[in-house]
N, C-alpha and C positions, 0 to 999 in steps of 0.2 A: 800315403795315399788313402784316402777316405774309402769305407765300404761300395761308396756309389761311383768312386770314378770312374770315370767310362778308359778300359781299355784303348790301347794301341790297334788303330784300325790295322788288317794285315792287306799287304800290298796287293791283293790281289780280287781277294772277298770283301773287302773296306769292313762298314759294324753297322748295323741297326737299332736302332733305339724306337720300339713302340712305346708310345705314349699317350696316355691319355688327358684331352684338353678339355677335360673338365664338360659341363651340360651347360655353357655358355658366357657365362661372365668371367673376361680376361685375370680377373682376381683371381679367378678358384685354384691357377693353374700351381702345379710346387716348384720349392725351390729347385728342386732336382731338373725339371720341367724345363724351365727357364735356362739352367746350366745346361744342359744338353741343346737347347737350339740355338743360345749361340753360340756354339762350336759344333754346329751342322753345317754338308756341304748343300746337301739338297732336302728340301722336303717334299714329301710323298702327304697328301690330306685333300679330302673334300673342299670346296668353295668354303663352307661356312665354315670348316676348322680352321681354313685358313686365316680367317678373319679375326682369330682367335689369336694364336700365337706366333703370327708373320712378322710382330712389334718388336718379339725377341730376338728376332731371327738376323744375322749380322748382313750386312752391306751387300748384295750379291751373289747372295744363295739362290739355288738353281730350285725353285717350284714346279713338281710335280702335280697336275692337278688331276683325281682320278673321278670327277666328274666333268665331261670334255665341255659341256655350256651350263654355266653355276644356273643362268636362268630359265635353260629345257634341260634337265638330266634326262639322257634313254636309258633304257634298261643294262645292263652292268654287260658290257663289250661289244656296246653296238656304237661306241662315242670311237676320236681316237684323241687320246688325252695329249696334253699341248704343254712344252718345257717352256717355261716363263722363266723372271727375273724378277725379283722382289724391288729392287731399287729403281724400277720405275723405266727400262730403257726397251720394254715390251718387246725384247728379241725372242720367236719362238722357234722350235726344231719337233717336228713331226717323231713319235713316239712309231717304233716299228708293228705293225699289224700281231707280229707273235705276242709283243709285252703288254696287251692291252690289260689282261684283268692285274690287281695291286699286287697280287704276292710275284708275277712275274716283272711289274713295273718296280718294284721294291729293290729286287734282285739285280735288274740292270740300272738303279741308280746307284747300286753298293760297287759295283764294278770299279776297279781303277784304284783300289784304297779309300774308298769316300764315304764319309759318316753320314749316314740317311736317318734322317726325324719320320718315323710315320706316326701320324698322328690321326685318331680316330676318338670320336666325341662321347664324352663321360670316361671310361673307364675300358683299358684293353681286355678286361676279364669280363666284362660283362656284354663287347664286342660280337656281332655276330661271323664276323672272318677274321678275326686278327689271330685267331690260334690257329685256324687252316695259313694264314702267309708267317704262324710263327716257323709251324711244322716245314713248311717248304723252304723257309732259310735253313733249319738245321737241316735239312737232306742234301743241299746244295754246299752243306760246309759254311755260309755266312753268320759270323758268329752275331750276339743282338742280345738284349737286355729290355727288359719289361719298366716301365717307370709306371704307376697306379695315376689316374685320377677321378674326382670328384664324379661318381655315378649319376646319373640324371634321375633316377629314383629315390635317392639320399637326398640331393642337393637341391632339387625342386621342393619338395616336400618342407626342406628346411628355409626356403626364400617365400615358401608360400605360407609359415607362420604352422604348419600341421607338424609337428615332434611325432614322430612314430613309435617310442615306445616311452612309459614313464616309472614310476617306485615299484607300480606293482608286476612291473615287468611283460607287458601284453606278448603274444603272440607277433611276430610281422611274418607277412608273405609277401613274396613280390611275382608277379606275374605278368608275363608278354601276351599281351591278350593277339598277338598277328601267330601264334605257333602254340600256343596253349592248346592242351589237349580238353576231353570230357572228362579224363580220369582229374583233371588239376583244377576243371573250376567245380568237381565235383566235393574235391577235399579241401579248397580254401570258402564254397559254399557252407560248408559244414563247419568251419570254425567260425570261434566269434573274438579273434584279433584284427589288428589293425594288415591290411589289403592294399598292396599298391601295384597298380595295372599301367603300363606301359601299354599305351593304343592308339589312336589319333582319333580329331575332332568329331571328326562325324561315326564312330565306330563306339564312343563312347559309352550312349544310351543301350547299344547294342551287348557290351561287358555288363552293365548292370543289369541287361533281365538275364544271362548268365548266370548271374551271382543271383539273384532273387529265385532262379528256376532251382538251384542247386542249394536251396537252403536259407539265405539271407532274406530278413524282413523290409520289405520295401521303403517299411518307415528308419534302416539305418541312413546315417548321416555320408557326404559325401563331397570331396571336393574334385574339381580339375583346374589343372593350371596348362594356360598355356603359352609357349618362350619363354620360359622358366630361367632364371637367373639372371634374364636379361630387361633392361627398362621398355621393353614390348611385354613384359610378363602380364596377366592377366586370369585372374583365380574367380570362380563363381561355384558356389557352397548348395547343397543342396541334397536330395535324399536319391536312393536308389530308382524310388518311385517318380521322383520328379522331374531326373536331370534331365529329361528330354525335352519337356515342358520349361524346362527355366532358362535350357539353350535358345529356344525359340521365341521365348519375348523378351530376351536380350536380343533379338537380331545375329545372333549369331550362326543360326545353320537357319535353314541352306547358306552355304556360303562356298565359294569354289579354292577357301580354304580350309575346307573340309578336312584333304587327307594331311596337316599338317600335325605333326606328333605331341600328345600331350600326357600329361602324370595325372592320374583319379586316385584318390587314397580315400581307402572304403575303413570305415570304423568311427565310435566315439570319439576321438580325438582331431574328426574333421570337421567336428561341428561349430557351427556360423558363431556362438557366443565364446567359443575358446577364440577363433582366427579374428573374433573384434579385437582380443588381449594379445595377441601373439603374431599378426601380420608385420612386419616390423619392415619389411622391403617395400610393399605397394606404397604403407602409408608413410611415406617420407613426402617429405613437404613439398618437392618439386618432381613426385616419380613421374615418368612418362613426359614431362614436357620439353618441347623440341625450344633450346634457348639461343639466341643468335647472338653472338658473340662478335662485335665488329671490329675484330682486331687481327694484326697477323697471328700465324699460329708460334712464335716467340714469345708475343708478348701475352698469346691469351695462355699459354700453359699451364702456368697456376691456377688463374681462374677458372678453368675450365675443371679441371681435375675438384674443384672448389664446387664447380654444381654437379660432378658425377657425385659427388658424397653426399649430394640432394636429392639426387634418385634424376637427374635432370640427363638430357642428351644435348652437349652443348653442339653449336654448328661454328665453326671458324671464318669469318667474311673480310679478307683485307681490306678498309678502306681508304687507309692511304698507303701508298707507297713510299719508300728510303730511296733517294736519288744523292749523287754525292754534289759538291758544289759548284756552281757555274767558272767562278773562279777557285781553283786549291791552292794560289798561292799563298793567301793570307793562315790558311789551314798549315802550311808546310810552314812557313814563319813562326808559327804559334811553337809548334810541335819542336822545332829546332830550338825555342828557345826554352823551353824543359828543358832544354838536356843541359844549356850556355847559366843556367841562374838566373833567368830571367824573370821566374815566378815564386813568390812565398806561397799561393795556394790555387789551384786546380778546384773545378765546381761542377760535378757531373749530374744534370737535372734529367737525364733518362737512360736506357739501357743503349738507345740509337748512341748517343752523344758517346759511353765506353764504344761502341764496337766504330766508330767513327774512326776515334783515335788509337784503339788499338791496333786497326787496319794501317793507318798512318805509320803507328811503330813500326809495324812487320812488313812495311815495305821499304824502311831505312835501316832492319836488323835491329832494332832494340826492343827492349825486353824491360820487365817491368820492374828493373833496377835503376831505370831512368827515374822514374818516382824519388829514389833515394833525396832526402832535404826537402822533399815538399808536400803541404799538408794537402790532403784531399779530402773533399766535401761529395756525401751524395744524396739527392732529395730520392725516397721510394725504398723499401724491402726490395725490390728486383735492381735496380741499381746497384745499389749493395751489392748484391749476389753475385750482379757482371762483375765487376772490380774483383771481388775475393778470387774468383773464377782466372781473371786476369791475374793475381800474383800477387792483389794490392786490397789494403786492407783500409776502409776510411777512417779517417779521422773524425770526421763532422757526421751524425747524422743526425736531422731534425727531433728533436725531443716530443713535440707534438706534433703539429700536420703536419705533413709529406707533402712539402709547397713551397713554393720558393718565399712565401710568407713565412712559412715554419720554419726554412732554412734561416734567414732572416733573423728573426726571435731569437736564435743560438750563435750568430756568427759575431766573433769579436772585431770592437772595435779595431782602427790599426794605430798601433802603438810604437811611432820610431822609435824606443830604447828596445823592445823586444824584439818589432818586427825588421827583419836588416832590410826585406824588400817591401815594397808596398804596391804592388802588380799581383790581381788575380786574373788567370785565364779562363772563360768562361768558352765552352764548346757546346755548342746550341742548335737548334731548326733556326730555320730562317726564316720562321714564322711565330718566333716565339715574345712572349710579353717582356715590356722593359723593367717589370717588379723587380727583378733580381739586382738588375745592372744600377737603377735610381738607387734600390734599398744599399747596394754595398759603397759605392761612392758617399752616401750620405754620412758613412761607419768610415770615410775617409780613405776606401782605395781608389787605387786605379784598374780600370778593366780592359783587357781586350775581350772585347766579345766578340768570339769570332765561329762566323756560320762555317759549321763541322758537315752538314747533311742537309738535305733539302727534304722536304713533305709534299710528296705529289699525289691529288689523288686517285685509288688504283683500279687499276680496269675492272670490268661488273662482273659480278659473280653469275656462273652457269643460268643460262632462261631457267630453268627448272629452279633455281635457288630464288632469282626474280620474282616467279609467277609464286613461290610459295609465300615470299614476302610479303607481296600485293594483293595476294588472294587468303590473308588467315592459315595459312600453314602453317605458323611458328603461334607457338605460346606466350611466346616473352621475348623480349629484347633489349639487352642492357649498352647502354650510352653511355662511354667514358671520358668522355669531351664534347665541346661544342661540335668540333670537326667530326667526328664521327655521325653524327646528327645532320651536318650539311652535307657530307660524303656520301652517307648512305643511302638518302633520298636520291642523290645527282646521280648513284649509277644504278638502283635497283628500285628504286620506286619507293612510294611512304606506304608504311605497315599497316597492315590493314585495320579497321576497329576494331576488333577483336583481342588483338596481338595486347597483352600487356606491355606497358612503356616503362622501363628503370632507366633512371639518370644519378650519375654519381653527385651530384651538387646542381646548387641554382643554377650557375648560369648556362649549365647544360639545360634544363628543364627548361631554361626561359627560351632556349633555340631551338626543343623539341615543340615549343608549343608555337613560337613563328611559323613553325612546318604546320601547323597546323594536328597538333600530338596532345592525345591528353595525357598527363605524366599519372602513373599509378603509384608509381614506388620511387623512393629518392634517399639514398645512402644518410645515416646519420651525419656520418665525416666523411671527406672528401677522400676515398680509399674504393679500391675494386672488390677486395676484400668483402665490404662492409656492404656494399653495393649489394654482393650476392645473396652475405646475411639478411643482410630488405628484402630481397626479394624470396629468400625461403620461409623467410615470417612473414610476407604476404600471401604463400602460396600455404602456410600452415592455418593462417586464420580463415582463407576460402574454406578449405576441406571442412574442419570444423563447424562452419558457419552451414555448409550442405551436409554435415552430417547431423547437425542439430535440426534440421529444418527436414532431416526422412529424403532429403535428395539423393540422388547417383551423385559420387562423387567423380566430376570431370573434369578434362583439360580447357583452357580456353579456345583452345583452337575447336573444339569439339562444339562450339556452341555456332548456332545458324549464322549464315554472312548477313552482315548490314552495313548499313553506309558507314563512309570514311570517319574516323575522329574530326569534329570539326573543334576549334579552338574554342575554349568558352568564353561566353561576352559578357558573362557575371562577375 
């Protein structure tokens, strides 16, 4: 057993694991982190931890939330906090009036034998109650174990490009500017290392004449960042003397997100020409923009995870729906005659087309031994992946494009002395092109192409997803087919002018601009991949382009509404 195993819960006090999830980005959490919640029964966290580490957290676990409305918190036991379900089936049970504050809510979720995650944001050591509810589980006998995470004082500082100590080894102090005494801004006043004040928005300028009163020169350097680790992050550089004046013609205070918590790091090493060399989080090529993704959340998972590594916030939109087929007799036909020898090759041109017929397997008990004697072809990286997933490994995949042209290009002739059958089954939408089926008869098979799934399109995504569409709330929006382009119009409306337009290929672009779309970005090769690559190289030569030219660097959505794209007639 490993140093960090988490003991045998005891039957009656279950175990506690505080833990710390990190100052906001899902990354920062440990491994150890991740191991503990899922093999938690319940978690004890705020609204916004929760949002943190609920991903981990296995099928069913019982959510303690100890702020009772994530969007009115009252003051700390005037709520009564509400027993949720992580998997989505919103059944709640009334928390009794005694357990309200966490080290007593902690206590009666350990009850029963049951391993409790509390989880508190950045670091339990640097928590302001997690060692008062550590204390009150050891008095009560609940035995509990400490897991470290990522401080918001460290890890901010470190997303916002500001290192806090270097070769010659400066001074750090860190300071809670809400409980800091006269005696504490009187002795980090007096030094001349690097200074990091935990405080909120509008309290900020308030810490720096603090520090100016107590000894610091108005003309030191200074940053604050605010949502730190997360793509709402947002850092503005500036002197002790000025940050009041720099908040205020950025539009940022008055603002009635005033009291929202932020990192100032006071010292040389906060200065504007180090954090041009050293910001490495803001300035990624797609940080901060909200990107619409028009695909279910299956097929967009890669991609998606593909623009978070761009600093990007992707949005998930199904726009068509998997319906099975009108008739399944021809599907059961097919499916049975895998198994009789009916086929020398199988042709899998999407992930739908596997889980089609894997469904078909597993509702006749067969298993991906039925494959045994017959070659399998798949066009796509995710294709692939379904099949290996399933048991089965392909034979064919396209050498160049990932197209039923590419596939094509690779697939052999058929050749009665090798081939004993000359029957491919082809499992498809019912909406799909006859390239595949013309190109292989031409190469001398025979096909069953047989409709595996239907493509319907699917119901519209939330008014609020609508009106952000329609009205410039999204930055981007990438198109990976025609359909997706006629779908997305039909249930949410056309994007607004603003919105940047990606299309993975022509003939997508040439249906984005029927809608009346002007296309900005368009994939080298016909790949989603590649897609996003275009659009981070478009979204790197904007920043560029306003940072050569002394502009803010902004989102497109950030820019004033004007009229719709209209198609050009040039």
């Amino acid at each position: 057993m490993s140093p960090t195993a988490l003991p045998a819960a005891g039957p009656e006090h279950g175990h506690v694991t505080f833990l710390g999830a990190g100052p906001g980005d899902p990354g920062l959490l440990t491994l150890r982190a991740v191991e503990a919640l899922s093999s938690a029964d319940v978690l004890v966290a705020e609204h916004e931890v929760l949002d943190v580490i609920r991903t981990h957290a296995r099928p069913g676990v019982s959510v303690v939330q100890t702020d009772a409305d994530p969007s009115s918190v009252p003051p700390p036991g005037m709520g009564t906090p509400q027993l949720t379900v992580v998997d989505g089936t919103s059944t709640t049970a009334a928390v009794p009036a005694a357990a309200r504050d966490a080290a007593h809510l902690v206590m009666e979720a350990a009850r029963g034998g049951r391993r409790v995650v509390r989880a508190v944001s950045g670091d339990p050591g640097l928590d302001t109650y997690a060692a008062e509810e550590m204390l009150a589980c050891a008095a009560a006998g609940v035995p509990f174990e400490v897991v470290p995470g990522v401080a918001a004082a460290v890890g901010v500082p470190a997303y916002a490009g500001v290192p806090l100590r270097g070769a010659e080894g400066a001074d750090v102090r860190f300071v809670d500017a809400r409980t800091a005494s006269d005696r504490c801004w009187t002795e980090v006043g007096a030094s001349d290392g690097t200074v990091v004040v935990s405080t909120t928005l509008d309290s900020v300028a308030a810490a720096a004449g603090e520090l100016v009163s107590a000894g610091r020169k108005p003309d030191t350097p200074l940053t604050v960042t605010i949502a730190g680790t997360t793509t709402r992050q947002r850092t503005w550089a500036a002197t002790l003397g000025t940050i009041a004046q720099t908040l205020k013609q950025a539009k940022v205070l008055p603002s009635p997100d005033g009291g929202r918590p932020v990192i100032a790091v006071v010292g040389e090493r906060s200065t504007a020409a180090r954090r041009d060399q050293l910001s490495w989080f803001e300035s990624k090529p797609l940080f901060g923009w909200k990107v619409l993704v028009p695909r279910t959340k299956e097929q967009a998972a890669s991609l998606s995870d593909q623009l978070r590594s761009y600093g990007a916030v992707p949005y998930e939109v199904p726009t068509i729906a998997v319906e099975p087929p009108r008739t399944p007799q021809q599907m059961e036909r097919a499916v049975k005659g895998l198994v009789t020898g009916r086929y020398e090759w199988i042709a899998f041109t999407s992930v739908n087309a596997v889980k089609a017929v894997r469904e078909k397997f597993e509702e006749y008990g067969l298993d991906a031994r039925a494959f045994a004697g017959i070659k399998v072809a798949a066009v796509g990286e995710q294709t692939a992946k379904a099949l290996v997933a399933f048991g089965v490994k392909p034979d064919l995949v396209p050498s160049g494009e990932q197209s039923a042209a590419g596939l094509l290009e690779d697939w052999p002739p058929y050749d009665p002395v090798f081939d004993p059958i000359d029957r491919v089954f082809l499992p498809r939408a019912d909406i799909a092109t006859e390239t595949l089926v013309a190109g292989l008869i031409e190469l001398g098979w025979e096909v069953d192409d047989v409709t595996a799934y239907r493509t319907v399109r699917a119901s519209p995504p939330p008014a609020e997803t609508r009106e952000a569409i329609k009205g410039g709330g999204f930055d981007a929006v990438l198109f990976t087919s025609s359909s997706t382009v006629r779908n997305l119009v039909g249930i949410a409306g056309k994007p607004h002018n603003v919105t940047v337009i990606a299309c993975i290929g022509p003939a997508t672009a040439k249906t984005a601009e029927e809608h009346g779309l002007r296309v900005d970005v368009m994939a080298p090769e016909p790949s989603v991949h590649k897609l996003a690559e275009a659009l981070a190289d478009f979204g790197l030569k904007r920043r560029a382009a306003a940072v050569e030219n002394g502009d803010p660097v902004t989102r497109p959505s950030e820019r004033r509404p004007g009229a719709r794209r209209r198609r050009s007639t040039t």
